[in-house]
C-alpha positions in Angstrom: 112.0 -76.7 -4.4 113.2 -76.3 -0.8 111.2 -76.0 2.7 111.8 -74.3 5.6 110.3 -75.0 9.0 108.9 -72.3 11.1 110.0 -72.0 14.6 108.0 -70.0 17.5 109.8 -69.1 20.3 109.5 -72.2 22.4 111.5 -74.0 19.6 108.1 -75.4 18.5 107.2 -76.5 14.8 104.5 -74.5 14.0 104.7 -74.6 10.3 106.6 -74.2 7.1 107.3 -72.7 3.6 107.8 -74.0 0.4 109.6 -72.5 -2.2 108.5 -73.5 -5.7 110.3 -71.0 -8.2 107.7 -68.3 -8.8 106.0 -69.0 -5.8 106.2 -69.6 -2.1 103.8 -71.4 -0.1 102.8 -71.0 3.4 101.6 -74.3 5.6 100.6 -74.6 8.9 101.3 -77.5 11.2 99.1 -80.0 10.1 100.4 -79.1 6.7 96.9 -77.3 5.0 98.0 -74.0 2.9 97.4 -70.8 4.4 98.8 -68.7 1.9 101.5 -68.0 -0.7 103.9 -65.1 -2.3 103.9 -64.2 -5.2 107.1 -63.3 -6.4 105.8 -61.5 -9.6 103.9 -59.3 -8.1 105.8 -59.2 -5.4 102.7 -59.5 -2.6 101.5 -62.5 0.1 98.4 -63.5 -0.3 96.2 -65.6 2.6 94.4 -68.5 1.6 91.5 -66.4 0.5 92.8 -64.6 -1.6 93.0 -61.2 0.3 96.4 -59.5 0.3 98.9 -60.0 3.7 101.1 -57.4 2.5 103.8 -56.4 0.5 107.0 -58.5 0.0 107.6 -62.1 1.2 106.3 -62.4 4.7 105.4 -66.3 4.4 107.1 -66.1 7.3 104.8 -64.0 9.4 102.0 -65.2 7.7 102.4 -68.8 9.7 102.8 -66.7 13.3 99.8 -64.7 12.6 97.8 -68.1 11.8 99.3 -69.8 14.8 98.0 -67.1 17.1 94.2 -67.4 15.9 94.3 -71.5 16.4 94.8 -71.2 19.9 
């Protein structure tokens, strides 16, 4: 299990991953899931469910929910 900290470009926390094997979770600031990868079917998933994309964009997933809380 590892985190990584998300960093906008003001050098700003604005959330992190969590990699837990199979799967890696995506977290906001205040530390609520907003999605996860699946590394077996090889897709990121939002917190509802609906498919992000294709591949591991955790990563992106926390800048696109850090726009739409502002």
């Amino acid at each position: 299990m590892s985190t990584n900290n998300v960093y906008n470009g003001n050098n700003q926390r604005i959330g992190y991953t969590k990699n837990m094997g199979s799967t890696v979770y995506a977290h906001n600031s205040n530390g609520r899931n907003i999605g996860y990868y699946s590394k077996s079917a090889n897709a990121t998933f939002d917190n509802n469910g609906k498919r992000f994309g294709i591949g591991n964009l955790t990563d992106a997933l926390v800048f696109s929910n850090s726009k739409k809380t502002r």
